[in-house]
C-alpha positions in Angstrom: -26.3 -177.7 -37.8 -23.5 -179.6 -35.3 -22.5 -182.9 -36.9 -21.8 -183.9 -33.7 17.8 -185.9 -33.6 26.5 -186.0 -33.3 29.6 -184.9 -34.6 32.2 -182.1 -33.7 30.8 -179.8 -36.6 30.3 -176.0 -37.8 26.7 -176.6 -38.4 24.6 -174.1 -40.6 20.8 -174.4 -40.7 18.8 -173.0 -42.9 15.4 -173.0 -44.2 15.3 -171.3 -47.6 12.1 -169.9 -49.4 9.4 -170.1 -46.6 10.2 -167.6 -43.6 11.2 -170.2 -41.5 14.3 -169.8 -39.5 16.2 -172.4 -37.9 18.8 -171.5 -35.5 22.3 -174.1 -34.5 21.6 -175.8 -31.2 19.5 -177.7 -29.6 16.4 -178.4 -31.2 12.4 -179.4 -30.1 11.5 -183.1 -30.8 8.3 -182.9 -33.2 4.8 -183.8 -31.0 2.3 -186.7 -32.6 0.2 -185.1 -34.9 1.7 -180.8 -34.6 -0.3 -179.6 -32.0 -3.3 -178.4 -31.7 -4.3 -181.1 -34.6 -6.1 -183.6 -32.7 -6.7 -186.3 -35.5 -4.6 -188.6 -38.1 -5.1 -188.2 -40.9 -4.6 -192.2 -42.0 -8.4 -193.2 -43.2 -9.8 -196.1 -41.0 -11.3 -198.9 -43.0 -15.3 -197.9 -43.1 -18.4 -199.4 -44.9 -19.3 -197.2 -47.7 -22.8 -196.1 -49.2 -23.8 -196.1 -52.8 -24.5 -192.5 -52.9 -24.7 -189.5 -51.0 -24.4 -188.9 -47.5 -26.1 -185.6 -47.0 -26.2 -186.1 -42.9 -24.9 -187.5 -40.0 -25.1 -187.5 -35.9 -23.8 -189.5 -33.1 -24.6 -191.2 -29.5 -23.4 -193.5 -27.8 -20.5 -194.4 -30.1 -22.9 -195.0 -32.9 -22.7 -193.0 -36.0 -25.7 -192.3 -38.0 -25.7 -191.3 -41.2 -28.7 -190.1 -43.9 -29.0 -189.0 -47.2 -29.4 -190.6 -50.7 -28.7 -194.3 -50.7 -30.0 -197.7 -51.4 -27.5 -200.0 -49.9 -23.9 -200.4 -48.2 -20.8 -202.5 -48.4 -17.5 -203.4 -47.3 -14.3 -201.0 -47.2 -12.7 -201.6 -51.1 -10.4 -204.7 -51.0 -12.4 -206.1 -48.6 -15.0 -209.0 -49.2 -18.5 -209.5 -48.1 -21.6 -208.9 -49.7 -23.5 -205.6 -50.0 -26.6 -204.4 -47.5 -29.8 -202.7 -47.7 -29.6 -199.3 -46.6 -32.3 -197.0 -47.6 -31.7 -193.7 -47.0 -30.1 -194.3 -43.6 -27.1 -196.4 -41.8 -26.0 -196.8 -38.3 -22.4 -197.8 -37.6 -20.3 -198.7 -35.2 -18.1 -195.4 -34.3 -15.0 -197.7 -34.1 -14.9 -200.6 -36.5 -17.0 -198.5 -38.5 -19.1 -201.7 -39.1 -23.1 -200.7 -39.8 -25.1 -202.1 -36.5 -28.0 -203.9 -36.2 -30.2 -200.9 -36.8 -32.1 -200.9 -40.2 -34.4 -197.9 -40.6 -35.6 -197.1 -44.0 -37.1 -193.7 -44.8 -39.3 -194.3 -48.1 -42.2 -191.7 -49.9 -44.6 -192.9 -53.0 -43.4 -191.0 -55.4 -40.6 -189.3 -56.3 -36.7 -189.7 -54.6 -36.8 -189.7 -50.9 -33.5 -188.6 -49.1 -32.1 -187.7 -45.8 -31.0 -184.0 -45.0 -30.8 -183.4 -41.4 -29.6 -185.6 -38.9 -30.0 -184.8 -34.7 -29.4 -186.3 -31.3 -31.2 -184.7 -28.3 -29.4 -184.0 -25.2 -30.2 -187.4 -23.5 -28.6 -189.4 -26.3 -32.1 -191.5 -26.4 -33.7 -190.2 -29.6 -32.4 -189.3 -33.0 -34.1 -186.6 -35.5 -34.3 -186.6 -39.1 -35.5 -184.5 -41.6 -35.4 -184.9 -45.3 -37.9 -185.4 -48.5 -39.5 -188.8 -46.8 -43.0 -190.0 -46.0 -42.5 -193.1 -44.0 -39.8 -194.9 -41.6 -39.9 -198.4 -41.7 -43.5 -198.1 -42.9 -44.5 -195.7 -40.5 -46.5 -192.5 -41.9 -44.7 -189.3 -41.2 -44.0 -186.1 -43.2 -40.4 -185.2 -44.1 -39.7 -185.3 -40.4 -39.2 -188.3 -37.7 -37.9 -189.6 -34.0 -36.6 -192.7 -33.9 -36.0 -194.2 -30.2 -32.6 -195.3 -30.5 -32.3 -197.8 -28.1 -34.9 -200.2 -30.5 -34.3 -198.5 -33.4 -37.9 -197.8 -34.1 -39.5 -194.2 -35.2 -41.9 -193.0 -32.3 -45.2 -193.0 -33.8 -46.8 -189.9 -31.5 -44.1 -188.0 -33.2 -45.7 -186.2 -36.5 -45.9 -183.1 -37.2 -47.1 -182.2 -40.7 -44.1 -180.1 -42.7 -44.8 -179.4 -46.8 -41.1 -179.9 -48.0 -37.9 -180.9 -47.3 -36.5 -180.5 -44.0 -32.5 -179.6 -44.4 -31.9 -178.6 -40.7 -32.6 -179.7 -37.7 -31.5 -178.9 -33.7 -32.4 -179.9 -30.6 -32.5 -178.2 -27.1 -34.6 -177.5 -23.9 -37.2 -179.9 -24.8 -37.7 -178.4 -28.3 -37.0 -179.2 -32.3 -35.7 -176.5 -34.6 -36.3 -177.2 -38.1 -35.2 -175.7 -41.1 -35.7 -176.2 -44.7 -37.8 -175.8 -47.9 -41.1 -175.5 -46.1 -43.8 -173.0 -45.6 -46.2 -174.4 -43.5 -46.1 -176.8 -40.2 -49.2 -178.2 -38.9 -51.1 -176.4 -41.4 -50.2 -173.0 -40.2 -47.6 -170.6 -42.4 -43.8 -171.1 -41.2 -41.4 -170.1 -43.8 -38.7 -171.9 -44.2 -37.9 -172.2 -39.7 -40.1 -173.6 -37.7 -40.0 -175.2 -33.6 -42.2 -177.9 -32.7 -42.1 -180.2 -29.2 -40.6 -183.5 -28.5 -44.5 -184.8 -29.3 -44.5 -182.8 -32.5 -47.2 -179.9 -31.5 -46.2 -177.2 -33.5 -44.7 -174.1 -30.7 -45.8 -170.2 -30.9 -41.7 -169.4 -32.1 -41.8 -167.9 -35.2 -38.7 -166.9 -37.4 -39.8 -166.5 -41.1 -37.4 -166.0 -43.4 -37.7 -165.3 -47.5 -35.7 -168.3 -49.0 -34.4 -171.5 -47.7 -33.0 -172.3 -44.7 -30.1 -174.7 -44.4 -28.5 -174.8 -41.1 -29.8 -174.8 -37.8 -28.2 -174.6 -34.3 -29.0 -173.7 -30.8 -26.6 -171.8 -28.3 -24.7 -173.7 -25.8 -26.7 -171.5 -23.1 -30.0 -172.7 -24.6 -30.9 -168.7 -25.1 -30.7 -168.3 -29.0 -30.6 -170.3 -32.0 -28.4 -169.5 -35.0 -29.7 -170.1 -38.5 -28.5 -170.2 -41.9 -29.5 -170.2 -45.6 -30.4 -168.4 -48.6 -32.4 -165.9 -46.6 -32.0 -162.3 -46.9 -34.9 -161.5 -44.3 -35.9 -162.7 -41.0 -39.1 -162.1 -39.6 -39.0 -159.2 -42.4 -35.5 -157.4 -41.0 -32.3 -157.1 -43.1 -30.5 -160.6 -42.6 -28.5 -162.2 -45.0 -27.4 -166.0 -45.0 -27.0 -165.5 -41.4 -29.2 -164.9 -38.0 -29.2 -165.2 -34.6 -32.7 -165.2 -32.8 -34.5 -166.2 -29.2 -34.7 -169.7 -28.7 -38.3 -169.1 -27.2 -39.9 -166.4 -29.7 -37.9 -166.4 -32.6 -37.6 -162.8 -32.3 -34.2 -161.4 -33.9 -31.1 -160.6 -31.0 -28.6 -160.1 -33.9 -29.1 -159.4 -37.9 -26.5 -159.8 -40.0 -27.4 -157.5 -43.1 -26.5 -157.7 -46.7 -22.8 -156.7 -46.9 -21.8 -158.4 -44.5 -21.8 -161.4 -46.5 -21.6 -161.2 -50.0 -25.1 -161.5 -52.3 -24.3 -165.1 -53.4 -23.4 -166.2 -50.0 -25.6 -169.2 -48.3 -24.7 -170.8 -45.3 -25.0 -174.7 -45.4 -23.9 -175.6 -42.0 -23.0 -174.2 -38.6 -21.6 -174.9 -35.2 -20.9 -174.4 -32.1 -18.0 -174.6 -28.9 -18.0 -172.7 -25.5 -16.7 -169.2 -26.8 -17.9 -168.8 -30.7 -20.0 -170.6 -33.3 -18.4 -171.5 -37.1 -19.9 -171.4 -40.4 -19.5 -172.8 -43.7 -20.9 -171.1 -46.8 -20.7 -171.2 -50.2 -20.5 -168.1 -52.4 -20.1 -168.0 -56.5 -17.9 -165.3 -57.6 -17.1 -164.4 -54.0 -14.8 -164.9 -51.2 -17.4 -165.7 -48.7 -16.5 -169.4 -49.5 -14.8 -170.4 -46.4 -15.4 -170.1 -43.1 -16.2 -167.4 -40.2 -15.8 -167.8 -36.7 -18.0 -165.7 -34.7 -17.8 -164.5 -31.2 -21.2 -165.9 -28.6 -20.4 -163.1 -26.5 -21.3 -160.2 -28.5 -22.0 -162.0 -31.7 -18.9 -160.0 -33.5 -16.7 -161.5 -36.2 -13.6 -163.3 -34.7 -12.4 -164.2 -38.5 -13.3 -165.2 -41.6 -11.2 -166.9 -44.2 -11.0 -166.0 -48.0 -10.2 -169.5 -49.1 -12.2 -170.0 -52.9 -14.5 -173.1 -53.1 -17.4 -173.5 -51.4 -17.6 -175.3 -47.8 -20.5 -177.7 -47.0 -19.6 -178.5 -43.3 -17.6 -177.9 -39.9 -16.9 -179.7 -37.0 -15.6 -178.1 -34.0 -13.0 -180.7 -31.7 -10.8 -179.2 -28.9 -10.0 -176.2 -30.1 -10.1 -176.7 -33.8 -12.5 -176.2 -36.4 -12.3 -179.1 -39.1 -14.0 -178.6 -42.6 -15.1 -180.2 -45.7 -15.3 -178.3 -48.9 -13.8 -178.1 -52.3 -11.3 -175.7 -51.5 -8.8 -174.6 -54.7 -7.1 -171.5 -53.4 -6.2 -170.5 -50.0 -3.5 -168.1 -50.9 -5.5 -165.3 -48.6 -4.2 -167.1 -45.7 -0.6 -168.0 -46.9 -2.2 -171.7 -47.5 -1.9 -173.7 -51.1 -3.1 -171.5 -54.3 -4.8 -171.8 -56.8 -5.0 -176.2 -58.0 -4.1 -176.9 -60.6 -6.1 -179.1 -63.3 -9.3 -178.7 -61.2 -7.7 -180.0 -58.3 -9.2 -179.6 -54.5 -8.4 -179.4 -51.3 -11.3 -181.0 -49.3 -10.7 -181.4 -45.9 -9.0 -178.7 -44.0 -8.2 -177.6 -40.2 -8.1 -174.0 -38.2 -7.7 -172.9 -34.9 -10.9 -171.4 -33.4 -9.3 -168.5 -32.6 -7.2 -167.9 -36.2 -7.8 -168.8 -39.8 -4.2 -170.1 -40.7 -4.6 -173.6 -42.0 -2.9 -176.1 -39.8 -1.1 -179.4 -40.6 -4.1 -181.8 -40.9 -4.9 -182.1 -45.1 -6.2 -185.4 -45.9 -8.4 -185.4 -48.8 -11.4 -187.0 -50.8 -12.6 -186.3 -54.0 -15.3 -184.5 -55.6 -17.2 -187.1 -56.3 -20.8 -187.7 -57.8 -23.6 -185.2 -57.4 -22.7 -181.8 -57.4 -18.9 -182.8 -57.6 -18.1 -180.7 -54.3 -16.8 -184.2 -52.1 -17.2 -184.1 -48.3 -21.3 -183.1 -47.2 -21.1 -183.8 -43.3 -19.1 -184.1 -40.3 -19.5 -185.6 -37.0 -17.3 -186.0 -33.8 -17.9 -189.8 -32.1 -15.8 -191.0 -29.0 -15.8 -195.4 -28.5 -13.2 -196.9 -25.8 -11.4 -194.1 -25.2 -10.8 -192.9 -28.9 -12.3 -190.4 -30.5 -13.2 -190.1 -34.5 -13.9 -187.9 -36.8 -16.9 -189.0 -39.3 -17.6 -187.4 -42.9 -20.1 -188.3 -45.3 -20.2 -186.5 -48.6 -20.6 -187.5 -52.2 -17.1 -188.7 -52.7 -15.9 -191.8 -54.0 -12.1 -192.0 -53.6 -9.8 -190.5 -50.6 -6.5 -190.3 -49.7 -4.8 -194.2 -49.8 -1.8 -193.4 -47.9 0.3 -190.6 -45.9 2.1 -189.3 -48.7 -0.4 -189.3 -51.5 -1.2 -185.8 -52.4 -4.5 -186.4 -53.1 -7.1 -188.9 -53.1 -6.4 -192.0 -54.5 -8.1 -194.8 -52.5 -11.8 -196.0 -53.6 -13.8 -195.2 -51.0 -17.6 -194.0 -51.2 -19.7 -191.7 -49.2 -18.0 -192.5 -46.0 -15.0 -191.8 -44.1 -13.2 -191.6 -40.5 -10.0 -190.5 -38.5 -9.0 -191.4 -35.3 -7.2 -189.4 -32.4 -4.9 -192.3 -32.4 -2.4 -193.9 -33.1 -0.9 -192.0 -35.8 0.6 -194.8 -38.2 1.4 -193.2 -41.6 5.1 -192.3 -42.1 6.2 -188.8 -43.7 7.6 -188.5 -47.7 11.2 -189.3 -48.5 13.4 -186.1 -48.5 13.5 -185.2 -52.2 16.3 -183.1 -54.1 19.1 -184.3 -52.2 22.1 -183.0 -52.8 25.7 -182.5 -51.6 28.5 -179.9 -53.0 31.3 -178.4 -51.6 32.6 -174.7 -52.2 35.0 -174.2 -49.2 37.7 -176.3 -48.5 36.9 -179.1 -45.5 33.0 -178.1 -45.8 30.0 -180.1 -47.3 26.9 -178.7 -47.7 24.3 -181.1 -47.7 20.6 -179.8 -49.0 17.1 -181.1 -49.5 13.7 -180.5 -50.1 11.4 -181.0 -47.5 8.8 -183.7 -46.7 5.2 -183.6 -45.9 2.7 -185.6 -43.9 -0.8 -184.6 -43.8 -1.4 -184.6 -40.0 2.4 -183.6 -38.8 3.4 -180.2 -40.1 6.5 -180.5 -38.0 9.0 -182.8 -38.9 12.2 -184.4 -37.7 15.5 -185.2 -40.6 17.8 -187.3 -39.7 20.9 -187.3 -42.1 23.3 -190.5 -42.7 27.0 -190.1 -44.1 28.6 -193.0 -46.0 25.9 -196.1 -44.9 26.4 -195.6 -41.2 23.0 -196.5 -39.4 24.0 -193.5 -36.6 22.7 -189.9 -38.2 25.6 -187.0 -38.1 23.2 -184.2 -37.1 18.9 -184.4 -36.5 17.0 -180.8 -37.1 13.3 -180.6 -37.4 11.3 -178.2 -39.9 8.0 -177.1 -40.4 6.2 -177.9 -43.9 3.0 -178.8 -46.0 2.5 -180.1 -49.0 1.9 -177.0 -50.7 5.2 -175.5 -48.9 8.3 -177.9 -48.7 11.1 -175.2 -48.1 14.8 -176.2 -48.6 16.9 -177.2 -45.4 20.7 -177.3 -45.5 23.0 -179.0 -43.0 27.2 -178.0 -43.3 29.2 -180.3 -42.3 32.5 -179.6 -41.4 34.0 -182.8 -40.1 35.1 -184.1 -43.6 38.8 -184.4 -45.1 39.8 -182.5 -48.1 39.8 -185.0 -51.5 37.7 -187.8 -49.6 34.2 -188.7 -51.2 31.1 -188.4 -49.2 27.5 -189.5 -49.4 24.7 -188.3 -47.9 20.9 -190.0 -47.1 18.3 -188.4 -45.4 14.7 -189.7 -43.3 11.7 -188.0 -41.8 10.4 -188.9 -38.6 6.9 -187.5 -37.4 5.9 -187.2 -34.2 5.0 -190.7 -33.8 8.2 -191.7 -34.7 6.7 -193.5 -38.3 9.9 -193.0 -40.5 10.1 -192.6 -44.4 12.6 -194.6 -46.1 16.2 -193.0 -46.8 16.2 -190.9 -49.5 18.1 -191.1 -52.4 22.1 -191.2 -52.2 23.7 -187.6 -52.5 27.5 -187.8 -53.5 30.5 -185.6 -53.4 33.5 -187.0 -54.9 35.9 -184.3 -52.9 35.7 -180.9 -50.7 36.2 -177.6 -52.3 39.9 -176.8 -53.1 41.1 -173.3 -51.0 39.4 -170.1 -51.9 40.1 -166.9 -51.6 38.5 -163.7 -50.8 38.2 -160.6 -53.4 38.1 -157.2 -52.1 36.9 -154.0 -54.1 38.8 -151.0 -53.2 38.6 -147.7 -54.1 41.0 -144.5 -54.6 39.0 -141.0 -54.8 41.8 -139.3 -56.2 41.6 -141.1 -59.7 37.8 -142.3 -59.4 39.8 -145.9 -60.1 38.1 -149.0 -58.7 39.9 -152.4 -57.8 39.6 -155.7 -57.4 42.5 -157.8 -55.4 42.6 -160.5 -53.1 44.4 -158.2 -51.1 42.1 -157.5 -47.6 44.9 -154.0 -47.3 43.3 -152.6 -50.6 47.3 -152.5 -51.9 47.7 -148.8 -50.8 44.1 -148.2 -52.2 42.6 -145.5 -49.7 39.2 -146.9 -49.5 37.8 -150.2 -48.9 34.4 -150.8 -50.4 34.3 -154.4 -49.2 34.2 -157.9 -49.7 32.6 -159.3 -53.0 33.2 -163.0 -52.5 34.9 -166.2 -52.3 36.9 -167.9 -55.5 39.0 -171.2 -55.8 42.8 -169.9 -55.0 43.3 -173.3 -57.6 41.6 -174.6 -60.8 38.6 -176.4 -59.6 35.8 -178.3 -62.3 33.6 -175.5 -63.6 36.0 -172.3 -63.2 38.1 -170.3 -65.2 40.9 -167.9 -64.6 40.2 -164.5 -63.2 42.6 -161.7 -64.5 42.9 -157.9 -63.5 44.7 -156.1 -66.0 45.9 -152.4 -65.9 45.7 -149.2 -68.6 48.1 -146.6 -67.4 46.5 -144.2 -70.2 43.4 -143.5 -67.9 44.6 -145.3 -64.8 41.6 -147.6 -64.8 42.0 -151.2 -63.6 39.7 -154.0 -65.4 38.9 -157.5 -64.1 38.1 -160.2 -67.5 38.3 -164.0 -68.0 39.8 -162.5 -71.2 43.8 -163.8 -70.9 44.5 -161.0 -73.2 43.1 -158.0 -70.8 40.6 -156.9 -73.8 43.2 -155.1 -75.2 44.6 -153.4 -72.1 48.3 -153.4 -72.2 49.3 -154.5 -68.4 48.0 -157.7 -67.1 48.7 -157.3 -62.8 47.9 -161.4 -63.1 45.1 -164.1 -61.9 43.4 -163.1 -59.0 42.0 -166.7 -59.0 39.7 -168.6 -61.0 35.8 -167.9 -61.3 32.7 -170.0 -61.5 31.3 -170.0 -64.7 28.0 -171.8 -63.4 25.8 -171.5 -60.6 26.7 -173.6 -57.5 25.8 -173.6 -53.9 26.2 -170.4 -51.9 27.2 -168.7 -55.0 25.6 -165.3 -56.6 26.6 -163.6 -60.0 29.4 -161.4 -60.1 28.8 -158.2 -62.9 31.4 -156.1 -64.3 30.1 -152.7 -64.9 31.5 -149.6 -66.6 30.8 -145.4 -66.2 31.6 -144.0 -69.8 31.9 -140.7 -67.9 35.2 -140.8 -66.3 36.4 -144.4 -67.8 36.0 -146.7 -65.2 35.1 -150.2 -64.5 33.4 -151.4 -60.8 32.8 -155.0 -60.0 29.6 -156.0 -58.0 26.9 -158.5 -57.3 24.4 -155.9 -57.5 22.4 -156.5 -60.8 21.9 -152.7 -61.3 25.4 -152.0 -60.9 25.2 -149.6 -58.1 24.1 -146.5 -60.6 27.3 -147.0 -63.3 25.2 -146.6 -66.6 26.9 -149.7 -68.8 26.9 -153.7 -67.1 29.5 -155.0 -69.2 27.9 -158.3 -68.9 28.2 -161.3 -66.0 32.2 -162.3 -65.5 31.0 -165.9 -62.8 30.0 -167.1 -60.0 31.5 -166.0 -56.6 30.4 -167.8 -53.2 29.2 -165.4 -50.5 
């Protein structure tokens, strides 16, 4: 169901951890809002229910919105008193201010509630469905039109339906209803049913064997998609998913049992020009996500394997928004599993892929069922388009670099297409060392912003207000890979300090990050060489690049200060003529080898930047000792142990 970025420098750029190369040169400003993302993701100040908002539709830049309420207030922080709202609220699409439409959908006994909200084509008359036996008074039976231009229910609309209506569609002159029902008019319909714009019951039939949900009709007008518990229709093999003719009901595509798991349901479907998108819940499954499917043939385009179950989609130019209590989306190289019950309830995919893009604001899960966000709808006002949900929520996302929601904010929600207003997270885990003489590198972690996935760093050296080199990267929350920046342009023994910002595409700017100092480059290092002679099965370790007469050059193991430096200690080779076997120690007494050859330098005895272990490994079989920064020591049988740290 549709709800409607200079200095004279070596730089080296990195970006460590995620697969995400970026190359020296010239690089691409970030867009507003990373592309194709087409809303913020800063919440707009919105009345809010007292309950549930199960279902909502648009026209005319109004929004209306159904489900289980009594009343409706102000946006927290904001004064004014509350309103009566039963069961249904129109509201301004961009002030998000309710209008002067009151409708009140009532029954005698029991809990009436709104479940199905829809607009026909003409934009003049809005359908609801729900547990409800009057509107504003008026008699009906879980199913009404209200004329929207007065705001009153159309009183030659009523067509008798037993239960709750949870669907509804509109198209060609006729309503599609779906639901808890099993009789229309007083004749059997289980569970789908098709009645006329003056509520005479039509001759389409589509029975199915447990409860339909979700309800939509083909932008061609030829077949309507429905979705539910079902695992018949019209007594065919059909699980949680069908596609029949809009004027029979007869089946054009089943979708048997397999093809979604047996716990699947479907709760809400819709459509674009080239594919229709479900949402659908599935306990103990992976059917939990969403599945884009083709119109053409009615073939699977993709389907997600995202864990918590999804309660609607909205399609908007090119991009299928969702709300659902998503906690692992590892299956797509999205955020795993949350932790301490955590969710993820508002997400964004390409129609054609299921790779999550960089729009992630959130809600919570709220009251009811605890599962946050219910419905979705699409409204345009003065040139700017939103993006309505309703849910059972009662807090979202305050600002643009809270993780999660931490804003009081109830039932209701919206996002524009513009302007983009909330600023990226301050760089975290700055920090600046220096391992080669006249080089700093500069590293940090990554920001986030939930509606710019590609963002611009700008880094400042010692308080100037001009950066010394810009580079974009991509990240999400979930995914904040390491950049590095070298600079070069720095003088031996001076002290640096280095501040980095993010800039979105908007150009909203985080503050400067924290202060990362160096109190002096790197002294000189030098470069040790293992070499090799086959005659002796001796190997060697010299700073030598000509191997000192050795035959055979294995290569280059790494970089060590040439001079003491904080953190090293002195690097020895020493010599035992008895077997011919050369021996590189910290030890200055050679470990009881009787010729020291002398320092070769000195040797980090912690980790630093650019810097991997260096192991000292031994072959008992012909006596002799190999150095490497292979952790399995290249096949010798003994690893002496770890001598440092050696940069690369």
């Amino acid at each position: 169901m549709r709800r409607s970025r200079g200095l004279t420098a070596a730089l080296v750029l990195s970006l460590v951890g995620a697969g995400i190369g970026i190359s020296a040169g010239v690089m691409p400003k970030a867009s507003a809002m990373t592309p194709p993302v087409g809303f913020t993701a800063d919440n707009l100040p919105t009345w809010q229910t007292n309950g549930i908002v199960w279902a909502m539709a648009q026209a005319n830049g109004v929004v209306f919105a159904g489900g289980t309420f009594s009343a409706v207030r102000p946006p927290a922080g904001t004064a004014g008193p509350e309103r009566k709202a039963v069961n249904f609220v129109a509201l301004d699409a961009a002030t998000g201010k309710p209008t002067s439409c009151d409708l009140s959908f009532t029954i005698r006994a029991g809990t009436a509630t709104v479940r199905a909200l829809a607009v026909s084509k003409d934009k003049k008359t809005l359908y609801a469905g729900g547990r409800f036996g009057a509107v504003n008074g008026v008699g009906v039976s879980n199913v009404a039109a209200i004329d929207i231009a007065t705001c009153r229910p159309k009183t030659s609309f009523r067509p008798v339906v037993n239960a709750t209506v949870r669907a509804l569609a509109v198209a060609n002159g006729s309503i599609y209803l779906g639901g808890d029902f099993t009789s229309v008019a007083g004749q059997a319909h289980r569970y789908f049913a098709s009645v006329t714009t003056s509520g005479a019951l039509r001759p389409w039939k589509a029975d199915a064997d447990e409860t339909g949900r979700a309800i939509e009709v083909t932008p061609d007008g030829e077949n309507v998609l429905l979705g539910g518990d079902f695992f018949r229709i019209n007594d065919a093999d059909s699980h949680a998913l069908a596609v029949v003719n809009s004027n029979r009901g007869s089946l054009t595509k089943n979708y048997p049992l397999g093809f979604f798991a047996a716990s699947t349901v479907v709760k809400d479907i819709t459509t674009d020009a080239s594919g229709f998108y479900t949402a659908s819940e599935a306990v103990g499954s992976q059917d939990e996500g969403r599945s884009a499917i083709n119109l053409s043939d009615f073939r699977q385009r993709w389907r997600d394997p995202c864990k918590g179950a999804t309660q609607a989609v909205e399609v908007y130019k090119g991009v299928v928004y969702s709300g659902s209590h998503a906690h692992d989306c590892s299956g797509i190289d999205g955020f795993p599993e949350q932790a301490n019950g955590l969710r993820q309830h508002l997400l964004a995919q390409s129609v054609n892929a299921p790779a999550l893009l960089g729009w992630t604001p959130d809600t919570n899960n709220g009251l009811g069922e605890g599962v946050g966000p219910r419905a979705m709808t699409t409204a345009s006002k003065n040139g700017i388009d939103y993006m309505w949900v309703g849910g059972e929520f009662t807090k979202v996302t305050g600002t643009s670099t809270s993780i999660y929601a931490d804003k009081p904010q109830q039932g209701l929600t919206r996002f524009a297409s513009g302007p983009d207003t909330g600023a990226p997270s301050v760089p975290q885990e700055v920090s600046a060392s220096s391992t080669r003489p006249g080089e700093v590198d500069v590293r940090w972690k990554s920001s986030f912003d939930h509606d710019d996935s590609k963002l611009t760093y700008r880094v400042y050296r010692n308080g100037s207000s001009t950066p010394i080199h810009t580079v974009t990267g991509s990240s999400m929350y979930w995914k904040r890979p390491q950049l590095t920046f070298t600079d070069t342009n720095v003088a031996p023994g001076s002290p640096y300090t280095y501040r980095i910002t993010a800039t979105d595409g908007s150009r909203n700017t985080s503050a400067l990050s924290a202060p990362a100092t160096v109190s002096g480059t790197a002294t000189a290092h030098v470069a040790l060489h293992r070499c090799y002679n086959p005659d002796n099965g001796d190997h060697l370790t010299t700073t030598n690049p000509n191997c000192e007469g050795y035959p055979n050059k294995d290569g280059r193991l790494g970089h060590i200060p040439a001079q003491q430096a904080p953190g090293t200690v002195a690097l020895y080779r020493c010599y035992n003529p008895g077997n011919g076997d050369h021996l590189t120690t910290t030890n200055p007494n050679c470990e009881g080898y009787p010729n020291k050859d002398g320092r070769l330098g000195f040797i980090y005895t912690t980790q630093v930047g650019g810097s991997v272990p260096l192991y000292r490994c031994y072959n008992p079989g012909n006596g002799d000792h190999l150095d490497t920064t292979n952790p399995n020591c290249e096949g010798y049988p003994n690893k002496d142990g770890r001598l440092g740290y050696v940069i690369l």
